[in-house]
PQR file of N, CA, C, O and H, with PARSE charges and radii, in Angstrom:
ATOM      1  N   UNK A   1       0.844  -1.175   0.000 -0.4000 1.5000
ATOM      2  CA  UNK A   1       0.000   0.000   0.000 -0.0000 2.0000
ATOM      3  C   UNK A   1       0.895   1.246   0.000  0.5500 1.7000
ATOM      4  O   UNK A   1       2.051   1.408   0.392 -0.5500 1.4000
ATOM      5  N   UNK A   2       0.245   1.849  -0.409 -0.4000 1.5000
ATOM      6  CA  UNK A   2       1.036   3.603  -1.055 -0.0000 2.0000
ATOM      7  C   UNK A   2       1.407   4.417   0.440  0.5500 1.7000
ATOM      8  O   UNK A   2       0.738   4.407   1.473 -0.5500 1.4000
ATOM      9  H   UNK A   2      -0.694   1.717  -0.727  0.4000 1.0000
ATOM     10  N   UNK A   3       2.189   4.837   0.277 -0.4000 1.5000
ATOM     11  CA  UNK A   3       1.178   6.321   2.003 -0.0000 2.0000
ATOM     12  C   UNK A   3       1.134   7.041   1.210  0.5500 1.7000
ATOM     13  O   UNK A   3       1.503   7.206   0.047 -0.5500 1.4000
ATOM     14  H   UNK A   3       2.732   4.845  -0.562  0.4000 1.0000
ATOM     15  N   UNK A   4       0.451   7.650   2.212 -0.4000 1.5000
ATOM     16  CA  UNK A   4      -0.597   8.685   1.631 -0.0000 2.0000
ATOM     17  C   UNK A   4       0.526  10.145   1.230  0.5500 1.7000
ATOM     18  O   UNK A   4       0.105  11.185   0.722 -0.5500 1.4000
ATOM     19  H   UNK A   4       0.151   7.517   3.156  0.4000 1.0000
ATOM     20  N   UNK A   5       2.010   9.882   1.611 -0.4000 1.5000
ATOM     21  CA  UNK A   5       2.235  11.305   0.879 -0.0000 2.0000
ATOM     22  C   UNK A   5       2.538  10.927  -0.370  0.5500 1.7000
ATOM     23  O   UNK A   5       2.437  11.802  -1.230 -0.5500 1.4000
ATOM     24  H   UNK A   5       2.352   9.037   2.024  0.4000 1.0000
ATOM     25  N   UNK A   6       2.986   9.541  -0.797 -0.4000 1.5000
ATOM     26  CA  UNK A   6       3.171   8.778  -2.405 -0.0000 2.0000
ATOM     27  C   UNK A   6       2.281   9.791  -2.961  0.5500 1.7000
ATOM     28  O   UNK A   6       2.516  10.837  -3.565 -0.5500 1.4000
ATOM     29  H   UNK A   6       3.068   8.831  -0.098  0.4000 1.0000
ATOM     30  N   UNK A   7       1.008   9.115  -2.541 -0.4000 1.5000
ATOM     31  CA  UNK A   7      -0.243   9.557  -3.297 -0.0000 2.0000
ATOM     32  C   UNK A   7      -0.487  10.916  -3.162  0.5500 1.7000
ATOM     33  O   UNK A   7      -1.442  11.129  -3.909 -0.5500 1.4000
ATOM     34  H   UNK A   7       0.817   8.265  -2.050  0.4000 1.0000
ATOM     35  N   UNK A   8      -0.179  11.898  -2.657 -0.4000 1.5000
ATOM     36  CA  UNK A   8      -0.481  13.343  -2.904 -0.0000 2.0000
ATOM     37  C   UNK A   8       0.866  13.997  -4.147  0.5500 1.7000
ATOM     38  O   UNK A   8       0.936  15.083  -4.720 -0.5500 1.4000
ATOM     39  H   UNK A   8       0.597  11.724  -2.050  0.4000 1.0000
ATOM     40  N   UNK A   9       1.706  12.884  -4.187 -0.4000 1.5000
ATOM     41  CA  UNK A   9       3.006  13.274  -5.081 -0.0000 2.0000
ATOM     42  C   UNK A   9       2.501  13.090  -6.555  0.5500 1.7000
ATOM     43  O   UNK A   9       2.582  13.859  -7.513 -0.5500 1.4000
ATOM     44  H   UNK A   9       1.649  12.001  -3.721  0.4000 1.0000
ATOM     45  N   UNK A  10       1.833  11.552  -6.423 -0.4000 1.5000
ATOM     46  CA  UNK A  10       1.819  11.102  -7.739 -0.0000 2.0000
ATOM     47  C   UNK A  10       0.225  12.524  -8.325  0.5500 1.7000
ATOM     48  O   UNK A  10       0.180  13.289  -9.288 -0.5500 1.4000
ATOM     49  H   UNK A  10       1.768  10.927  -5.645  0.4000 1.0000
ATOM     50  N   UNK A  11      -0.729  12.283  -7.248 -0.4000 1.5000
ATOM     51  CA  UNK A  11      -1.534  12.919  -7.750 -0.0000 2.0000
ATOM     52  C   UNK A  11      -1.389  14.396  -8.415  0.5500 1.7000
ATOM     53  O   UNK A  11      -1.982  14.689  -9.452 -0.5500 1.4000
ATOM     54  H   UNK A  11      -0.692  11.662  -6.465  0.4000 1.0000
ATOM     55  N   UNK A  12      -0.424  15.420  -7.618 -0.4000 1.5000
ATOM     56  CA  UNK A  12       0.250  16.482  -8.077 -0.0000 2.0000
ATOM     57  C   UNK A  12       0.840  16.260  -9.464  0.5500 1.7000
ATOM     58  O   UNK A  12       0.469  16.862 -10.471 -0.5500 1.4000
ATOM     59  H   UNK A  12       0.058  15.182  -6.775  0.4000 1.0000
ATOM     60  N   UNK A  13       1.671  15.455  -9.423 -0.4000 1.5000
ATOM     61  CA  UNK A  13       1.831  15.240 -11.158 -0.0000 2.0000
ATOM     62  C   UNK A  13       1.125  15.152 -11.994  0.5500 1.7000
ATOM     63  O   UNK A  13       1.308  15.776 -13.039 -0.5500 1.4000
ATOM     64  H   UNK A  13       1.973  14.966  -8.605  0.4000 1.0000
ATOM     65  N   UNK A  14       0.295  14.510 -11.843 -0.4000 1.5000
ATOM     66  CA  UNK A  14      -0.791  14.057 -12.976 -0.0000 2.0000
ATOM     67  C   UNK A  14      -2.155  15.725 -12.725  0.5500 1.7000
ATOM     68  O   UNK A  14      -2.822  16.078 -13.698 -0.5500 1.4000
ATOM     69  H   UNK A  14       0.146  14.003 -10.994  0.4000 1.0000
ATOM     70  N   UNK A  15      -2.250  16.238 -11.772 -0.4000 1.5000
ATOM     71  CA  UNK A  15      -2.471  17.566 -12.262 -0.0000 2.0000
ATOM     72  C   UNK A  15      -1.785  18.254 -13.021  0.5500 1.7000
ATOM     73  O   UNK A  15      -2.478  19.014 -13.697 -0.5500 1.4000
ATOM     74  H   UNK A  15      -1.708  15.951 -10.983  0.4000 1.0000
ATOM     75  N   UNK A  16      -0.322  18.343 -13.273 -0.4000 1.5000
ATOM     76  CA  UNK A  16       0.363  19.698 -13.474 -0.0000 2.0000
ATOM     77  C   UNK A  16       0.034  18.871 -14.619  0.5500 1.7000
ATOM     78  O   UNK A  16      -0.412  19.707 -15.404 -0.5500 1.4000
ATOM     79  H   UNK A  16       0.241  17.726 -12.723  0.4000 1.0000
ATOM     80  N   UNK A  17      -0.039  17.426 -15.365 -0.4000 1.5000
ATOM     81  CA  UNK A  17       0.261  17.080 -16.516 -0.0000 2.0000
ATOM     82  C   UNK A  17      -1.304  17.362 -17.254  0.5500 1.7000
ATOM     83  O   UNK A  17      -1.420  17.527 -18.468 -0.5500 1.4000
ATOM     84  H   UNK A  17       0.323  16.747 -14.727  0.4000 1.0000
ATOM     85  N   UNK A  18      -2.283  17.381 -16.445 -0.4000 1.5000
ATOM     86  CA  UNK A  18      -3.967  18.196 -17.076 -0.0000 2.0000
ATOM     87  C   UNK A  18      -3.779  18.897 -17.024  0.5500 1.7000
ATOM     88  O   UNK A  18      -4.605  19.254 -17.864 -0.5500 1.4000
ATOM     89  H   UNK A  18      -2.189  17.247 -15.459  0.4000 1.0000
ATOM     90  N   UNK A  19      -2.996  20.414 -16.556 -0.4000 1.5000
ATOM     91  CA  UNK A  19      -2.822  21.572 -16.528 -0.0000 2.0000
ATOM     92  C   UNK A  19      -2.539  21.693 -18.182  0.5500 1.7000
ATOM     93  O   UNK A  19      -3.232  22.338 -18.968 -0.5500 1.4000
ATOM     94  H   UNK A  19      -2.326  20.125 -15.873  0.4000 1.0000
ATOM     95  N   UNK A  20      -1.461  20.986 -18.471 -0.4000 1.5000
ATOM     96  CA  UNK A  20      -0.832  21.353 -20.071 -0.0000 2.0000
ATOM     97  C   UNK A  20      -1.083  20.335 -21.478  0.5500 1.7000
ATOM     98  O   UNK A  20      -0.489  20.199 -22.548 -0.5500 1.4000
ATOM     99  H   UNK A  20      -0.898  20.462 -17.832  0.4000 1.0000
ATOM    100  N   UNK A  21      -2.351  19.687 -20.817 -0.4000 1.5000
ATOM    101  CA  UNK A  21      -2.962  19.199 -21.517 -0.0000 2.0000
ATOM    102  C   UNK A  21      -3.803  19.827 -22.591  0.5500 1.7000
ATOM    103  O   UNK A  21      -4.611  20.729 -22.370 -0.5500 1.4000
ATOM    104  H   UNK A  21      -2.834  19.797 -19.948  0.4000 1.0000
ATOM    105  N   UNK A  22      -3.505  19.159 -24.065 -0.4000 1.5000
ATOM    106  CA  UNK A  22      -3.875  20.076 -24.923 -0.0000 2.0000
ATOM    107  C   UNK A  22      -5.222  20.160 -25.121  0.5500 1.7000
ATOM    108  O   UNK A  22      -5.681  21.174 -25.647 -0.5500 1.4000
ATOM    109  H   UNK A  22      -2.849  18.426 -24.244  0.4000 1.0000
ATOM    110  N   UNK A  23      -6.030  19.135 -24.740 -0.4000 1.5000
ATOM    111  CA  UNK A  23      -7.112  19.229 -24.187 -0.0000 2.0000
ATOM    112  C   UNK A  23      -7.879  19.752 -23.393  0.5500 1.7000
ATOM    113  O   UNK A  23      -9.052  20.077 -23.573 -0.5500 1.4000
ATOM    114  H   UNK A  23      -5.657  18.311 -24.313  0.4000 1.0000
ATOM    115  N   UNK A  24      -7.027  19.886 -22.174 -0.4000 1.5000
ATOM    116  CA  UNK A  24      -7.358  21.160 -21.784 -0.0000 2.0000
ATOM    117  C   UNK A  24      -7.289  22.717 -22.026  0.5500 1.7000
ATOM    118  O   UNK A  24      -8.232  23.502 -21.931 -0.5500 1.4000
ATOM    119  H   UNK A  24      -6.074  19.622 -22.028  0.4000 1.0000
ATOM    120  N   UNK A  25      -6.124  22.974 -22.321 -0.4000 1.5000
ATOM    121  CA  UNK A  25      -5.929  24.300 -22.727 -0.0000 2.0000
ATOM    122  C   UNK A  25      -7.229  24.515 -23.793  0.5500 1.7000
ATOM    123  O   UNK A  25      -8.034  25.446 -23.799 -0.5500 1.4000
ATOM    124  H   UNK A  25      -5.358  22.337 -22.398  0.4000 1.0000
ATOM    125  N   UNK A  26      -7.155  23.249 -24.763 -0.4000 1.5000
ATOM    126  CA  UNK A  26      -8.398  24.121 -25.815 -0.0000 2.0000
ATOM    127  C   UNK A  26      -9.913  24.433 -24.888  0.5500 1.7000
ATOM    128  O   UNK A  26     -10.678  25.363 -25.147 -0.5500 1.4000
ATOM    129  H   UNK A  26      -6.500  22.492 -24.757  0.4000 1.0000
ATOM    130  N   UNK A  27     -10.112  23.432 -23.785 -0.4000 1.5000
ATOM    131  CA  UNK A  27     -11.825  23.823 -23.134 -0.0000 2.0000
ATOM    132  C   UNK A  27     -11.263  25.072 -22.385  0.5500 1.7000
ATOM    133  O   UNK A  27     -12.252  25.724 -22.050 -0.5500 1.4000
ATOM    134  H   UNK A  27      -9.491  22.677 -23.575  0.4000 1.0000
ATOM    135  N   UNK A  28     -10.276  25.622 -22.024 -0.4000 1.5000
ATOM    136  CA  UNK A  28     -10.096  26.804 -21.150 -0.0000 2.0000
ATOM    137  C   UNK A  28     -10.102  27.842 -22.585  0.5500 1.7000
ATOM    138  O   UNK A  28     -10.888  28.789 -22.620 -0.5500 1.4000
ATOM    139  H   UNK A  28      -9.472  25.093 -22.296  0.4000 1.0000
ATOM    140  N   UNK A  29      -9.535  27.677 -23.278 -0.4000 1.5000
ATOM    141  CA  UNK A  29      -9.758  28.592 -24.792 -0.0000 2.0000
ATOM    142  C   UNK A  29     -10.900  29.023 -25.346  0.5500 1.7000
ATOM    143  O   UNK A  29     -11.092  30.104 -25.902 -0.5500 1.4000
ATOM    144  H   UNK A  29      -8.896  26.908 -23.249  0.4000 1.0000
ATOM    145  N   UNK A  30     -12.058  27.661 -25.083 -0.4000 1.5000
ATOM    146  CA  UNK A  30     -13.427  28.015 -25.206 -0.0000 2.0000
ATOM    147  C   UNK A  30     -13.999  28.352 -24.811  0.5500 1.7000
ATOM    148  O   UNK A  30     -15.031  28.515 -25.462 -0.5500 1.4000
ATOM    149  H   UNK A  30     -11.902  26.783 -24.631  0.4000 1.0000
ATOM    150  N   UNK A  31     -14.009  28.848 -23.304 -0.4000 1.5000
ATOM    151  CA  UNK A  31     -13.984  29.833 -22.167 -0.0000 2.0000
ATOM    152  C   UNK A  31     -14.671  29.092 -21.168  0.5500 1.7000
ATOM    153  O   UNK A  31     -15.686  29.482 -20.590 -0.5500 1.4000
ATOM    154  H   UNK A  31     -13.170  28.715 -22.775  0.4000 1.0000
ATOM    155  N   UNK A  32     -14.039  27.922 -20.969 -0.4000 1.5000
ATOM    156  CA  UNK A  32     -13.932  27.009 -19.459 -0.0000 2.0000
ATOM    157  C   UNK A  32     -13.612  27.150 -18.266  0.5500 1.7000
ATOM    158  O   UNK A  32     -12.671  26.451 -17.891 -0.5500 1.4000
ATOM    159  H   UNK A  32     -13.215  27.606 -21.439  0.4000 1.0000
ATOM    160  N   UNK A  33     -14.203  28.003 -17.339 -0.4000 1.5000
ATOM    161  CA  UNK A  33     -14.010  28.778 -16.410 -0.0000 2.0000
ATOM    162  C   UNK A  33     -14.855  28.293 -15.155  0.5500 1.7000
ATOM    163  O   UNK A  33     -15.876  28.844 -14.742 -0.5500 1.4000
ATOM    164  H   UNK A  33     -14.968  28.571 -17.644  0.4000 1.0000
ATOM    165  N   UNK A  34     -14.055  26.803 -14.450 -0.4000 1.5000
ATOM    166  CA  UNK A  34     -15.192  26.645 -13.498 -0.0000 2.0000
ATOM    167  C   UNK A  34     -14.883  27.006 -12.140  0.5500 1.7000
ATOM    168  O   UNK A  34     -13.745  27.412 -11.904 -0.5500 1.4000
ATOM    169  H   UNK A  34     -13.225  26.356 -14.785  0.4000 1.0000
ATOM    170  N   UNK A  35     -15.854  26.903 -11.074 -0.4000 1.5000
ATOM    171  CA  UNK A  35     -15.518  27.991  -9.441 -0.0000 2.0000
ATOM    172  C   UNK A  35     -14.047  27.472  -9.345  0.5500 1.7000
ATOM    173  O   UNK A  35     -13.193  28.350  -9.469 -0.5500 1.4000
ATOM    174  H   UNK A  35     -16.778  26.573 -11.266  0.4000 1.0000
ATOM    175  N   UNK A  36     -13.565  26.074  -9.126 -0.4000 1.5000
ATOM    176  CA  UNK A  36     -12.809  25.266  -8.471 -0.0000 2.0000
ATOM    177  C   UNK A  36     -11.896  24.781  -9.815  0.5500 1.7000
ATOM    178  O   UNK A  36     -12.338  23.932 -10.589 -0.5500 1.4000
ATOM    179  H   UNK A  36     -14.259  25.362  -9.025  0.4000 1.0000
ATOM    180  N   UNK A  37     -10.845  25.288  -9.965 -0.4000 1.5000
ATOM    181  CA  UNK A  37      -9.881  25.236 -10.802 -0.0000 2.0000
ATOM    182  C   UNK A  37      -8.427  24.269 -10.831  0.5500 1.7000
ATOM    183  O   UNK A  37      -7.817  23.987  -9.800 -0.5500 1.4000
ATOM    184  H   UNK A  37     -10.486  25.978  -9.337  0.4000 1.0000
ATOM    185  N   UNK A  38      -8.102  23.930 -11.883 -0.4000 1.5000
ATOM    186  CA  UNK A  38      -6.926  23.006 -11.485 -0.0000 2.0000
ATOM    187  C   UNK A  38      -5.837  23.100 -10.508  0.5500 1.7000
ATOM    188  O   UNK A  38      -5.159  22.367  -9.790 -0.5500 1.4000
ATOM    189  H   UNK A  38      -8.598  24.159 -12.721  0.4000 1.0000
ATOM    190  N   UNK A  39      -6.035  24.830 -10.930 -0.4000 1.5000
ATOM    191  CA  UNK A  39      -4.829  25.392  -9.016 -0.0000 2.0000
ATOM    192  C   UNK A  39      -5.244  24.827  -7.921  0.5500 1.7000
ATOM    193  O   UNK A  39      -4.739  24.321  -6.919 -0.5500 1.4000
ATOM    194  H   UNK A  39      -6.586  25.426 -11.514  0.4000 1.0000
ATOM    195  N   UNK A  40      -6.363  25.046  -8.377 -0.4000 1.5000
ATOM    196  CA  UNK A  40      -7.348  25.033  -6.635 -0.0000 2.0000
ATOM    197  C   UNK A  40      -7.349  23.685  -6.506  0.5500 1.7000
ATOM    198  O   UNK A  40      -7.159  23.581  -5.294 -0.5500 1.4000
ATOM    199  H   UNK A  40      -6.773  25.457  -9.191  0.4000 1.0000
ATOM    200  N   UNK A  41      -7.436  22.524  -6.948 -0.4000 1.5000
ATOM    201  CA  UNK A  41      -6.547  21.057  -6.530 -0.0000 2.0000
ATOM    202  C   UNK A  41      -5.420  21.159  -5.897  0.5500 1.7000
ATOM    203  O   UNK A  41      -5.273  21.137  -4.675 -0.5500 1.4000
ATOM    204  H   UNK A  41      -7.591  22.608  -7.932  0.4000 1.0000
ATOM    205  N   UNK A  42      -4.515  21.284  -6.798 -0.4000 1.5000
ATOM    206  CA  UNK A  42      -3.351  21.453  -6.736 -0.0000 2.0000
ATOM    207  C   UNK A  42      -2.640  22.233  -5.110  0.5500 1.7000
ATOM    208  O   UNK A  42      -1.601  22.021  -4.484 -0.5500 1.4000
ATOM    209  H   UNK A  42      -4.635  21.302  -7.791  0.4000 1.0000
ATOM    210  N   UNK A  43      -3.766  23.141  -4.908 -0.4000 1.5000
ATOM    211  CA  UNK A  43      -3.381  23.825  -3.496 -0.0000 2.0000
ATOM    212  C   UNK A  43      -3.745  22.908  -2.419  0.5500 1.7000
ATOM    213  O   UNK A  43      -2.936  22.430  -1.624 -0.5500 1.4000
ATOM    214  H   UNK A  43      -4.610  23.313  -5.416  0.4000 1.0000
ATOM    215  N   UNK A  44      -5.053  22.677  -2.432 -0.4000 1.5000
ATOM    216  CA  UNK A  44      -5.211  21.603  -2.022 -0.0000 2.0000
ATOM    217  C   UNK A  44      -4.368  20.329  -1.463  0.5500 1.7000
ATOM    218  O   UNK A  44      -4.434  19.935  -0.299 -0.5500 1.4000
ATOM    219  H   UNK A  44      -5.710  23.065  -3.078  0.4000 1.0000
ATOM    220  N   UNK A  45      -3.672  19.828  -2.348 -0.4000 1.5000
ATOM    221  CA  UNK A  45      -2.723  18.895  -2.315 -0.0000 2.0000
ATOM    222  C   UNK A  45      -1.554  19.478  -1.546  0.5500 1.7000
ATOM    223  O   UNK A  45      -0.985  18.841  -0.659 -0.5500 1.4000
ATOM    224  H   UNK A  45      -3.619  20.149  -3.294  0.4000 1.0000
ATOM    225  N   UNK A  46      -1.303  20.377  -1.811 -0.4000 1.5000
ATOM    226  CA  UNK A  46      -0.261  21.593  -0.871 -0.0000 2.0000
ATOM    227  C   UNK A  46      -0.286  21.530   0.207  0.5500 1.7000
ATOM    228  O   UNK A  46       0.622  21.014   0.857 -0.5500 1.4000
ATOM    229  H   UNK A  46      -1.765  20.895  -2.531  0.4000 1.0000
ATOM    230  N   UNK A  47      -1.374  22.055   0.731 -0.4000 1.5000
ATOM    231  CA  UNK A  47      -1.976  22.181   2.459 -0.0000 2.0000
ATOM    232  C   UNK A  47      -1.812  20.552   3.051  0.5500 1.7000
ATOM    233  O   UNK A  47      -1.004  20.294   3.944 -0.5500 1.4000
ATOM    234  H   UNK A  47      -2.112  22.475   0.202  0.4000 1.0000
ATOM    235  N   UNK A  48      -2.678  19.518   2.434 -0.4000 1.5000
ATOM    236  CA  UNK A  48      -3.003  18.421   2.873 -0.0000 2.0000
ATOM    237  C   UNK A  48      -1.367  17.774   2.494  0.5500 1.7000
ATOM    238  O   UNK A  48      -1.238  16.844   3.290 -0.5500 1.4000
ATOM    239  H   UNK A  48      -3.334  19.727   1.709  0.4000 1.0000
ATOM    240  N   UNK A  49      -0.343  17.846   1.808 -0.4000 1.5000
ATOM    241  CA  UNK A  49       0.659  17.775   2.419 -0.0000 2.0000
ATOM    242  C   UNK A  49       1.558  18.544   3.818  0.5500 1.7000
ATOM    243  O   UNK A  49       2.166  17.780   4.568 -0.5500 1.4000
ATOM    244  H   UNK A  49      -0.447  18.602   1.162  0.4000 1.0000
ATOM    245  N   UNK A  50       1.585  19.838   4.058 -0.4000 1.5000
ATOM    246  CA  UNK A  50       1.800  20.024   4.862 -0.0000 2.0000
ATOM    247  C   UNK A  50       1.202  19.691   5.999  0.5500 1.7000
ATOM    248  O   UNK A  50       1.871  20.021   6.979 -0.5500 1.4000
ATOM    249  H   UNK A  50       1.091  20.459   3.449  0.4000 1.0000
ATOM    250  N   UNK A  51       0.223  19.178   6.239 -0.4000 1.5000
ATOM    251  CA  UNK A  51      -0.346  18.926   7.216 -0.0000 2.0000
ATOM    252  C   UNK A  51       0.232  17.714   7.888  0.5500 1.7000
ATOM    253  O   UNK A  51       0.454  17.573   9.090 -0.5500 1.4000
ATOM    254  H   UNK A  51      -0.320  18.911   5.443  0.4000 1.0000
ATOM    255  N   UNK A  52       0.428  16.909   6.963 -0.4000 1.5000
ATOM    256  CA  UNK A  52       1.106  15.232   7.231 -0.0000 2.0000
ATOM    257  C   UNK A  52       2.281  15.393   7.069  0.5500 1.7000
ATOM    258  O   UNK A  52       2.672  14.361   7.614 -0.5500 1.4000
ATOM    259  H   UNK A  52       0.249  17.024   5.986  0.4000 1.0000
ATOM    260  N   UNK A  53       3.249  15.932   6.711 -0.4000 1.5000
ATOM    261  CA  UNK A  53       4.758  16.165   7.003 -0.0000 2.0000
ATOM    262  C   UNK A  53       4.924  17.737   6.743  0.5500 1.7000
ATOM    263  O   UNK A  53       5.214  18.262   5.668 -0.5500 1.4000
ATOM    264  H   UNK A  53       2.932  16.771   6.268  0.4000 1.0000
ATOM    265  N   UNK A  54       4.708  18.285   7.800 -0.4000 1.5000
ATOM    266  CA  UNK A  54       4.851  20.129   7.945 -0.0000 2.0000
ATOM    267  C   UNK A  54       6.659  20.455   7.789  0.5500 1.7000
ATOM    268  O   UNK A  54       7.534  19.773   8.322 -0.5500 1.4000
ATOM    269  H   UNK A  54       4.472  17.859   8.674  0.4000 1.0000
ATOM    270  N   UNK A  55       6.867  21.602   6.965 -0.4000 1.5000
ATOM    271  CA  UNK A  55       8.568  21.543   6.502 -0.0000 2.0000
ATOM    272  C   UNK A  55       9.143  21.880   8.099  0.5500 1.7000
ATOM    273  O   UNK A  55       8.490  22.066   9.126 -0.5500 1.4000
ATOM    274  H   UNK A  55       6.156  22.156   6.532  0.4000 1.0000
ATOM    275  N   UNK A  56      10.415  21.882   7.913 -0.4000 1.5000
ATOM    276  CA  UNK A  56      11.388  21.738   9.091 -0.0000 2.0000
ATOM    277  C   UNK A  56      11.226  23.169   9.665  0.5500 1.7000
ATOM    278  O   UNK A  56      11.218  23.175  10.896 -0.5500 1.4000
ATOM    279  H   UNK A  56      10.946  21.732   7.079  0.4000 1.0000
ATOM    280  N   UNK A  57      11.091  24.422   9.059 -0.4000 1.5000
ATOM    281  CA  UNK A  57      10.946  25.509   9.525 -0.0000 2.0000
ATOM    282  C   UNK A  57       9.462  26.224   9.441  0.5500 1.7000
ATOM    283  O   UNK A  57       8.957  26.451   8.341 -0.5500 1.4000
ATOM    284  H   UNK A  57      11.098  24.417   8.059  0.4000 1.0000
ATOM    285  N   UNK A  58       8.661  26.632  10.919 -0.4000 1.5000
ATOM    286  CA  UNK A  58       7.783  27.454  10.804 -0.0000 2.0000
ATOM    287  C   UNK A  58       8.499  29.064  10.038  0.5500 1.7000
ATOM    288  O   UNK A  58       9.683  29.397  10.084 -0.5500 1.4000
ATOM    289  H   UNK A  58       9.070  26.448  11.812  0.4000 1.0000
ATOM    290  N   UNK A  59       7.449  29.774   9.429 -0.4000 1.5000
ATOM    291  CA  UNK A  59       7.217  30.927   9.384 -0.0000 2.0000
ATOM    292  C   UNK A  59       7.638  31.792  10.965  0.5500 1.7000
ATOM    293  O   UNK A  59       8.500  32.653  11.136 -0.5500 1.4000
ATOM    294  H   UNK A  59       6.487  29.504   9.391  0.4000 1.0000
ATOM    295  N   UNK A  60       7.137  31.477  11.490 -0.4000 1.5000
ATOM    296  CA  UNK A  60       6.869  32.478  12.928 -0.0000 2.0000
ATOM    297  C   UNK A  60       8.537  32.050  13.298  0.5500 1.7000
ATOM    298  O   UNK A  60       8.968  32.955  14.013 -0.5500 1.4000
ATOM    299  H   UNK A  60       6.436  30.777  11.351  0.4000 1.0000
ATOM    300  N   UNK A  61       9.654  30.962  13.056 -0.4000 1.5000
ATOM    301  CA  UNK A  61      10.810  30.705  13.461 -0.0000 2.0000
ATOM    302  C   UNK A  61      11.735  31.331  13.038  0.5500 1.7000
ATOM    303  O   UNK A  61      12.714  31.483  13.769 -0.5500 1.4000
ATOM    304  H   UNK A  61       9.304  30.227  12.475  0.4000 1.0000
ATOM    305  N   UNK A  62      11.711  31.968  11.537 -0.4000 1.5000
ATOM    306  CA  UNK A  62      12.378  32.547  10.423 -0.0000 2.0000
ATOM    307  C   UNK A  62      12.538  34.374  11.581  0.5500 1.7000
ATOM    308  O   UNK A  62      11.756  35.219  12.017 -0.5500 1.4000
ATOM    309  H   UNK A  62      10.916  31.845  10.944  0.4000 1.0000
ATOM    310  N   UNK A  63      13.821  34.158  11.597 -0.4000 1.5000
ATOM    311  CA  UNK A  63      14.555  35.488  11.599 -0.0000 2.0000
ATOM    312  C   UNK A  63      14.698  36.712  10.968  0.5500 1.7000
ATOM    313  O   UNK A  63      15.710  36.569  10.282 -0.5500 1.4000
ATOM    314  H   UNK A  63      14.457  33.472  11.244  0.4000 1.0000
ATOM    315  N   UNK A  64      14.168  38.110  10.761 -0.4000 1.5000
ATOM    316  CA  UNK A  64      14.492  38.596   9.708 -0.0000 2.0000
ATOM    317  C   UNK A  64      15.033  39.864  10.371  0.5500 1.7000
ATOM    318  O   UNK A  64      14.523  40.561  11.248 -0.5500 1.4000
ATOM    319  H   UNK A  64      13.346  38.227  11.319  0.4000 1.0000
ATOM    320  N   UNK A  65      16.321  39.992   9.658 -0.4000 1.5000
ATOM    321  CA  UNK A  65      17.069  41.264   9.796 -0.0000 2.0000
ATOM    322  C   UNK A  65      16.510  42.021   9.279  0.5500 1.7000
ATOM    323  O   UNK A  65      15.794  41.644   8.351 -0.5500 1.4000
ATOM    324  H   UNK A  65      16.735  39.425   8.946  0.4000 1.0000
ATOM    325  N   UNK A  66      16.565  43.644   9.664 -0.4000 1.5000
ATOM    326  CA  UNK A  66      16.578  45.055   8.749 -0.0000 2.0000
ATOM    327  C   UNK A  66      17.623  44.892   8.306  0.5500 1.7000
ATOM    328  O   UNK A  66      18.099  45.717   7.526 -0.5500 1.4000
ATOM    329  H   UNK A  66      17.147  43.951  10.418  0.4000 1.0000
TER
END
């Protein structure tokens, strides 16, 4: 069985690869414009990875000089 971050990897790919699908591009050409968009997967998949392995550094940890 996969874990589940396999599967948010493989699935990310195979979005970015409908993203530049020429098939797609032509229904977005024809003015295919729906609420919930291939980004909006794609972010999706983002969050729900961080959630299950969050990166080594918070935001709020990051140092910033003037």
């Amino acid at each position: 069985m996969k874990t589940l971050s396999q599967l948010i990897t493989e699935a990310s790919l195979l979005i970015g690869e409908i993203s530049i699908h020429p098939d797609y591009e032509a229904l977005i050409k024809k003015g295919y414009y729906p609420d919930l968009t291939v980004g909006d997967a794609y972010t999706a998949l983002v969050y729900l990875s961080c959630e299950i392995d969050p990166p080594p550094i918070k935001v709020s940890e990051i140092e910033v000089k003037p």
